[in-house]
C-alpha positions, -999 to +999 in steps of 0.1 A: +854-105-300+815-103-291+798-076-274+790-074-242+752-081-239+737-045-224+713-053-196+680-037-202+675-003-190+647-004-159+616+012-163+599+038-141+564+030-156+555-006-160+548-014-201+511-024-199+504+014-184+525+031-212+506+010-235+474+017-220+486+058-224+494+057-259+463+039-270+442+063-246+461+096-269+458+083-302+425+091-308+424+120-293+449+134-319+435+120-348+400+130-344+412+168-329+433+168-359+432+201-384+441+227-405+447+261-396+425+285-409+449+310-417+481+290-425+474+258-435+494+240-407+484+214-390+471+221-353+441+207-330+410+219-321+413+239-290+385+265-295+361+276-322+385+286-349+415+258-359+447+281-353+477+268-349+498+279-322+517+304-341+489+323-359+469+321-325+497+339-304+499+364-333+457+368-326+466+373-288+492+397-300+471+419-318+438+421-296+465+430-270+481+459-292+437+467-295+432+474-262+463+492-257+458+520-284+423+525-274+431+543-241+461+562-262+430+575-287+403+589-260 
């Protein structure tokens, strides 16, 4: 017994355009690409410092915690 041959599955986006996309990414990433300055991970350039996105929600973290103690001090 063969297989039934499985029709190809249509496509919402023609190929040329998804082509088109992936080349258009690719070097984004590799030239953005890092290390994070705190872990070692590897991340992109978003802002001045290479984070990645743990150690930067761990710096949003903290300068939150800041600002909230500092009205508890006064």
């Amino acid at each position: 017994m063969k297989r039934k041959v499985q029709p190809k599955p249509e496509t919402l986006v023609p190929p040329e355009i998804l082509e088109q996309a992936e080349r258009a990414l690719s070097p984004d990433r590799l030239a953005k690409a890092a290390k994070c300055s705190v872990c070692g991970a590897d991340t992109t350039v978003l802002a001045d410092e290479p984070l990645c996105w743990v150690c930067r929600r761990l710096k949003i973290s903290a300068w939150r915690e800041t600002e909230q103690q500092a009205p508890a001090q006064e």
